[in-house]
N, C-alpha and C positions, 0 to 999 in steps of 0.2 A: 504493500500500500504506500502513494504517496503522502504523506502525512502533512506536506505542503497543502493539500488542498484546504484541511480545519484550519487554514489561515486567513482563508476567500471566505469564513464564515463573519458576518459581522460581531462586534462587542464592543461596549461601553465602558467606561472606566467610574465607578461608584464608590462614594464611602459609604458602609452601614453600618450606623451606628445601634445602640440600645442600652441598657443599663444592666449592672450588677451589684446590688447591697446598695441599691439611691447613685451608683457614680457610673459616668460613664463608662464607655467600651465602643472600641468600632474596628474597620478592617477595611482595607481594599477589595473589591469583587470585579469582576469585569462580567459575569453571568446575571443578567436581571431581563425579564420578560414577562409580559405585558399577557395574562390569558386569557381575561375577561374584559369589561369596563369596568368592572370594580376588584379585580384578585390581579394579584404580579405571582413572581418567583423569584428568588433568588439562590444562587448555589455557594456555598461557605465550606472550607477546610474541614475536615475533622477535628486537624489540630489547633485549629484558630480557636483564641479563649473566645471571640466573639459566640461560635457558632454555640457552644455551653448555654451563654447568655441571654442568646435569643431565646432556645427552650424555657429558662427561668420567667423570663418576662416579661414574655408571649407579645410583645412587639417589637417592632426594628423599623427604622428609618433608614430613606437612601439619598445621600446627597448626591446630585447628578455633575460632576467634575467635568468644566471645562477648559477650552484650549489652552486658556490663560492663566489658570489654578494657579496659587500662589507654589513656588517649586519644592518646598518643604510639605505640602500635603500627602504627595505620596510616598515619600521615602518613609516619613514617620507613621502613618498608618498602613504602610503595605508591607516594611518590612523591621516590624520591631513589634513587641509582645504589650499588652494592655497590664500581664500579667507582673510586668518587669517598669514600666514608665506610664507617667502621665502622660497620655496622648493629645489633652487636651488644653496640655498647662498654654501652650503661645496659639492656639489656634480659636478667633472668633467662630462663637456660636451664639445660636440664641434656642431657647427651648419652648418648641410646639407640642403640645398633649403628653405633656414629661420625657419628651426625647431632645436629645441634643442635636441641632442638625447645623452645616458649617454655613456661616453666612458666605465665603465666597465660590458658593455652589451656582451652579445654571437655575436649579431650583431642587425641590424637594419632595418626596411621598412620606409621609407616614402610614403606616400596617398595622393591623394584628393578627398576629399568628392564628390560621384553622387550621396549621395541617402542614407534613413534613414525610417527607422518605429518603432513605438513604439508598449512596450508592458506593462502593469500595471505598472511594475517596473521601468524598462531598456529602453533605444532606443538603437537600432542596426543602426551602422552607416556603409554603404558599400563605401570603399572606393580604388581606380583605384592606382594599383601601378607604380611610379616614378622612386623609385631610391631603394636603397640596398644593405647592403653591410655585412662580418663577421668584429668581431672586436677581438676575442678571441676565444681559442679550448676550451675553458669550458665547462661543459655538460647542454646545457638546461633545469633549474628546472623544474620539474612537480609540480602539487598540492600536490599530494602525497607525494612526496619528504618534499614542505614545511611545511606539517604539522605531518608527522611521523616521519624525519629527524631535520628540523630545529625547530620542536614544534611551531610553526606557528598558529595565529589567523585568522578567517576570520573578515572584518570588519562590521558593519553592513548593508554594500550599498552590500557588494557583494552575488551574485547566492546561493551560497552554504553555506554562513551564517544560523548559529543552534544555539539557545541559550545553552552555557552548565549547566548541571544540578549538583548539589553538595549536600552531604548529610547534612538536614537541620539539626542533632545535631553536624557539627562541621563545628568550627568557621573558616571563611572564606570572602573575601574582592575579589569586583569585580574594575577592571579597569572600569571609566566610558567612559575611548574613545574607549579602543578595546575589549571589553569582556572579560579581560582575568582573572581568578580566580586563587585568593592565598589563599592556603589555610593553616589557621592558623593565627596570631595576629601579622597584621601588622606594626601595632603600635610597637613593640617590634625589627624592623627593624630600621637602623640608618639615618638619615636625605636624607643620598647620595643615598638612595635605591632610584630603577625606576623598571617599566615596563620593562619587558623582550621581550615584544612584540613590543609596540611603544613608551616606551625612557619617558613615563612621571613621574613623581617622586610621591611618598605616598600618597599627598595631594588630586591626581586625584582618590584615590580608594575609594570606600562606601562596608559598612558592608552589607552583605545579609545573 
C-alpha cells in the first residue's frame, strides 16, 4: 500500500480542551468531524491525559486553530503532558459553559459527551453540540498547511505520525519529545538554542 495517499485525506488542526479536578486540560487533535447538525467527533490518544478527562467530564471543547495561531500554541499543547505543566499558564482564554476555550482561535464548539468507542490507538468521543461561536476571520489551518507551510511535526500520539528517516552518514540529532531532526552538530549550537517545533532547549536532543 501506498500510504502516501492518507495524506490527500483532508484534517484540521484543533485544541481540545476540558477539565480535571475544576482545572484545565487540553491537547492537539487534527481528527474532528462534523456527523450531524448537532453531534461532531473527535479522535484522542490513548495516552493523552486529555482523553482520561474527557470520560471524567463528559464535555470537551474545540478551539478551531488558524493560519496565524500564535507559534507557541502548538508546541505546548501538542507536545508536552497537562500531566507534567500548566498548559494554560501564558495562553488567553476565556470560559464558555465551564470550558476553557483559546481566545486566538478561528472560533469555537462546545460538546457533551453521548458516546465513545475505541480503537487500538485512539477512542472516538461523539459529542452533542451546545454552544459556538467565531472568534477571528483567520483562515482555518489544515494539516497541510502545518507541515508544508509552518514545517510542522506530528507528535507521537497522533494518526499521521511517520518516523522521519535521515541519511545514516550524516550527522544528525533527534528531539526526544517531538521527533524533530537536526541535522548537523548540535553541540556547536549556543546554550539558548530550542526546538523549533516544541520550544525545548539542546539538552532534550540525542544523536542518531
Amino acid at each position: 500500500m501506498n500510504n502516501e495517499v492518507l495524506n490527500k485525506i483532508s484534517y484540521g488542526v484543533y485544541a481540545v480542551t476540558t477539565n480535571c479536578n475544576e482545572k484545565p486540560v487540553g491537547c492537539i487533535v487534527n481528527c474532528v468531524m462534523q456527523i450531524t447538525y448537532d453531534t461532531l467527533c473527535i479522535s484522542v490518544n490513548h495516552h493523552n491525559f486529555t482523553n482520561e478527562c474527557i470520560e471524567k467530564d463528559q464535555k470537551f471543547a474545540i478551539s478551531i486553530l488558524g493560519e496565524h495561531v500564535d507559534d507557541n500554541i502548538i508546541p505546548v499543547f501538542g507536545f508536552s503532558s497537562c500531566r507534567d505543566v500548566n498548559k494554560f499558564e501564558n495562553v488567553k482564554t476565556k470560559i464558555v459553559d465551564g470550558l476553557h476555550v483559546l481566545e486566538d482561535a478561528v472560533g469555537y464548539v462546545i460538546c457533551e459527551l453521548v458516546d465513545k468507542f475505541e480503537t487500538e490507538t485512539h477512542s472516538v468521543f461523539i459529542g452533542k453540540i451546545l454552544d459556538g461561536d467565531i472568534e477571528n476571520n483567520d483562515t482555518p489551518m489544515t494539516y497541510a498547511y502545518y507541515h508544508e507551510v509552518k514545517k510542522g511535526k506530528s507528535p507521537k500520539a497522533a494518526p499521521t505520525y511517520k518516523e522521519e528517516n535521515t541519511d545514516t552518514n550524516e550527522m544528525a540529532y533527534r528531539c526526544k519529545i517531538c521527533g524533530y531532526i537536526y541535522k548537523g552538530d548540535i553541540t556547536k549550537e549556543p546554550d539558548t538554542y530550542v526546538c523549533p517545533v516544541c520550544k525545548k532547549d539542546k539538552t532534550f536532543f540525542e544523536k542518531i
